[in-house]
Structures are given as structure tokens and as C-alpha cells.
N, C-alpha and C positions, 0 to 999 in steps of 0.2 A: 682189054687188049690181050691179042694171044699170049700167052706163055705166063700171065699173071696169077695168081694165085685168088682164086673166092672162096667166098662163104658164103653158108647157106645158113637158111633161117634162124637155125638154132644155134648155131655160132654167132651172127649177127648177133642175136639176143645177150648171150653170152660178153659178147666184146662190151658194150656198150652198159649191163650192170656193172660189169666190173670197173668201167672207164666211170661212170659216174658212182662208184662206192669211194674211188680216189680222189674223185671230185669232194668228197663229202667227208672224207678222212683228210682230206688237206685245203681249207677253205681258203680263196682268193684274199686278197688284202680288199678292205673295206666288205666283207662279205656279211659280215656279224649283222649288219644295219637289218637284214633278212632280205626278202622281195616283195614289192606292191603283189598286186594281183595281176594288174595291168602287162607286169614285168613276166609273170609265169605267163602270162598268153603270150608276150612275144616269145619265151621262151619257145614253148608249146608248138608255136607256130613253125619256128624255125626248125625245128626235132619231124615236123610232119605229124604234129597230132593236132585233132581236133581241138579248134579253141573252145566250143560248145563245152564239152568231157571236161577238161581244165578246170572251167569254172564250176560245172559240175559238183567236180571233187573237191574245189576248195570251198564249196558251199557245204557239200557234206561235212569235210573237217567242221568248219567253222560251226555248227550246228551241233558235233559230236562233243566240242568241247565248250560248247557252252550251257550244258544243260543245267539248273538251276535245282537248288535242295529239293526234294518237293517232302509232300506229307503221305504219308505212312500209318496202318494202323494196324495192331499184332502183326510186325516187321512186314507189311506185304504193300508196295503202293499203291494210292488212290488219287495219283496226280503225276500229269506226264507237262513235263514243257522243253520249249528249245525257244532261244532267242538268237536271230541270225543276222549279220552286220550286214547292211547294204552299202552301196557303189556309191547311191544316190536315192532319191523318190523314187518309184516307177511313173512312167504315163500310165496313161487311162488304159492306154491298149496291154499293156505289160498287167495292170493290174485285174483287168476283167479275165485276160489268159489263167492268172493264178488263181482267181475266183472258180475258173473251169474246173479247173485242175482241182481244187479243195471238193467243190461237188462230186464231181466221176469218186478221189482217192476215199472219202469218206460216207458214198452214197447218202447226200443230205442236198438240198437245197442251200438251205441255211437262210438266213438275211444279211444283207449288205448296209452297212451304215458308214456314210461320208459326213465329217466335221473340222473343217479347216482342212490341217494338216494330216488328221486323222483318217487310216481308212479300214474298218471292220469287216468281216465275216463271223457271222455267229451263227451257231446251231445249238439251242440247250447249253449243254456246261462247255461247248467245243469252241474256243477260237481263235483265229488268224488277226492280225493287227498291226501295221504300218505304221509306226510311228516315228516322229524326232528324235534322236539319241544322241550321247554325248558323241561329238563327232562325226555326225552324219545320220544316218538312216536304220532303222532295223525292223525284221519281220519278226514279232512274238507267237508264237503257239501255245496254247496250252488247254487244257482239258483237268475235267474231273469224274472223276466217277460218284457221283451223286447219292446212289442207294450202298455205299458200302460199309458207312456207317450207321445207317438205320439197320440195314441186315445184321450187322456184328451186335449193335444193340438189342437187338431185338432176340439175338439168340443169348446173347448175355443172359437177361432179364427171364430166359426162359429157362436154361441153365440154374438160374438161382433158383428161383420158383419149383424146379424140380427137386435137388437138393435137399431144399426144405420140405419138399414134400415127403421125400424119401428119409430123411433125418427123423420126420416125427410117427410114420410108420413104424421105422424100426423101434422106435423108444415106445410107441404104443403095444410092443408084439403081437403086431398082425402082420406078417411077410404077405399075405396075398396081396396086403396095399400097396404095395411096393410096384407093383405093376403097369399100372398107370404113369405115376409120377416118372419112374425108370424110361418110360417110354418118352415121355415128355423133357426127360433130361439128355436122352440119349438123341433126339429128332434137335433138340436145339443145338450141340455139340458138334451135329451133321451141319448142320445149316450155316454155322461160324466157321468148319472147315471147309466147304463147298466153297467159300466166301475167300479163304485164304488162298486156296486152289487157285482160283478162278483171276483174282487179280495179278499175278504175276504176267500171267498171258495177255488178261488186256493191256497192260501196261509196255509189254513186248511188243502188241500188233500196235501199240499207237505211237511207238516210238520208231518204229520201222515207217509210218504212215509219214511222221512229221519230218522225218530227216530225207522222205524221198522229196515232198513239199519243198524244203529246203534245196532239196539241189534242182529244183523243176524251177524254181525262184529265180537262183544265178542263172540257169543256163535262160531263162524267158529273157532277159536284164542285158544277157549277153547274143541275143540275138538270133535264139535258139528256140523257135516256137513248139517244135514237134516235140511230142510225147518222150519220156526216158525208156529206156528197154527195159 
């Protein structure tokens, strides 16, 4: 209406953190109980966001924090997993969509195994897995890196074998012997560091792969076929 006062984008933005930081600093009576999921879409809905995004993101949470111990070796991982709560089962069509989606996100085929209630994707040490869980439904991931213990061993054992080589050189005083063995001490110490290097990052790209899995999961679930951005 003439003579009223607007705002513009960046003040809308503005009003509306701050009206829901109050929100959050002073929670309603019966608020503690938290919100379904059900409950953040309506929310969602009503705010003018996508309920697709929504779910999304509480798949992504859900997924962030539920990630599981995994195993470790010279402090560097060799095992990625996420366990993620479902609504329900998927249909068949929700389930072949996230079957897609595991092929394109991890360029693999893989193999599909159905048993009862059970429903697999497997690739080598890689897999996806629908199962019954306390209180409904969950999608499992996980993965191992397979050669990173034979590498570490393998440079171990060569590391030693050097050593000893080099050990009995020097007690014999021949220094030119030293050569070899130095060489063979120094290529296996490369090889367990390459090793340490190297898993940090895969561990990085598979945990970035599975937690997009995970929100590609809710939003399929919720009704949201298309691809995430």
C-alpha cells in the first residue's frame, strides 16, 4: 500500500534470522519434544521452501551424525560408513532411482541383491543396504579400502628387511654395502608414506559421496526424483 514502508531482500533476510534466533532463544511451551520430519515440511512449506531441500538437509544431518567408529591404521582411515534412518521401506521405484544414483555417484555397476526385507547394492568392498532397524527403516553405506593394509605391510616388512640390512653392513665395515639396503629401506618408507597420504583423501571423497547418497535417499522418499545440484 502507498505510503508503507518495504524491504528489500537483504533486509527481509535480516528480519527473519533474527525473528527466528528468538525463536530459538526462547522456545514455545511443549517445544523440547523437538519436530517429526513430517512437521519440518510442513513447516518448510509454509516459510515457502522447498519441501524436496527440507528433507534434503535433514537427511544430510541425519547421516552427519551418524557416522560409525571406523578402522584406522597409522592414525589414517581405511573405512568410511554412514547409517541413515528411513520414513519407511522404499518402493521398488524409489529403490531402483537410488540404485541410479549409487551407479552415476560411484561410477560402478555394482550388483543388486534382494532377500525378504533386504535390499543390496554391492561393488567389491562398496555397499548400500536397506534394512529393518530398531524402529523402522535404515540405509547403511560403507566401504573399505581393501589394499591399505597389505601396502602398510608390505612396506613394513621391507622397512625391516632394510634395516637389518643396513645394520649388518655397517657392523661388517663395508659402507658401500649400505647402498642397496638404504635404498630398499628408503623405497619401502615411501611407500607406507604415499600410503598415509593417500587415505586421508579417499576417505574425504567417500564421505562427501555417501552423505550426497544420503540426502539423494530423502529427497527420492520425498518425492523428489530429479538430481541434487
Amino acid at each position: 500500500m502507498a505510503g508503507q514502508r518495504t524491504y528489500n531482500d537483504d533486509e527481509v533476510r535480516e528480519i527473519f534470522a533474527s525473528a527466528a534466533q528468538r525463536e530459538l532463544a526462547e522456545p514455545r511451551p511443549g517445544a523440547s519434544q523437538g519436530l517429526s520430519l513430517v512437521e519440518l515440511q510442513d513447516i518448510g512449506r509454509e516459510a515457502g521452501l522447498d519441501v524436496a531441500e527440507v528433507t534434503r538437509a535433514a537427511a544430510a544431518l541425519d547421516a552427519h551424525t551418524a557416522q560409525l567408529p571406523v578402522r584406522t591404521t597409522l592414525g589414517a582411515p581405511i573405512e568410511v560408513t554412514r547409517v541413515v534412518p528411513l520414513p519407511r521401506a522404499p518402493t521398488t521405484s524409489e529403490w531402483e532411482q537410488l540404485v541410479g544414483e549409487l551407479r552415476a555417484t560411484f561410477r560402478a555397476r555394482g550388483r543388486v541383491i534382494s532377500q525378504g526385507g533386504l535390499l543390496e547394492w554391492v561393488n567389491g568392498n562398496l555397499h548400500a543396504c536397506v534394512e529393518p532397524g530398531e524402529g523402522g527403516y535404515r540405509l547403511r553405506l560403507g566401504t573399505v579400502k581393501g589394499n591399505a593394509l597389505a601396502v602398510n605391510a608390505l612396506g613394513g616388512v621391507g622397512m625391516l628387511a632394510g634395516l637389518a640390512a643396513v645394520a649388518a653392513a655397517m657392523m661388517s665395515g663395508a659402507p658401500q654395502d649400505l647402498i642397496v639396503p638404504g635404498m630398499l629401506t628408503a623405497t619401502a618408507l615411501g611407500t607406507v608414506g604415499a600410503n598415509r597420504i593417500r587415505l586421508p583423501r579417499w576417505a574425504s571423497e567417500r564421505s562427501r559421496q555417501m552423505d550426497y547418497i544420503a540426502a539423494r535417499m530423502g529427497a527420492i522418499m520425498a518425492g523428489d526424483p530429479r538430481p541434487a545440484d
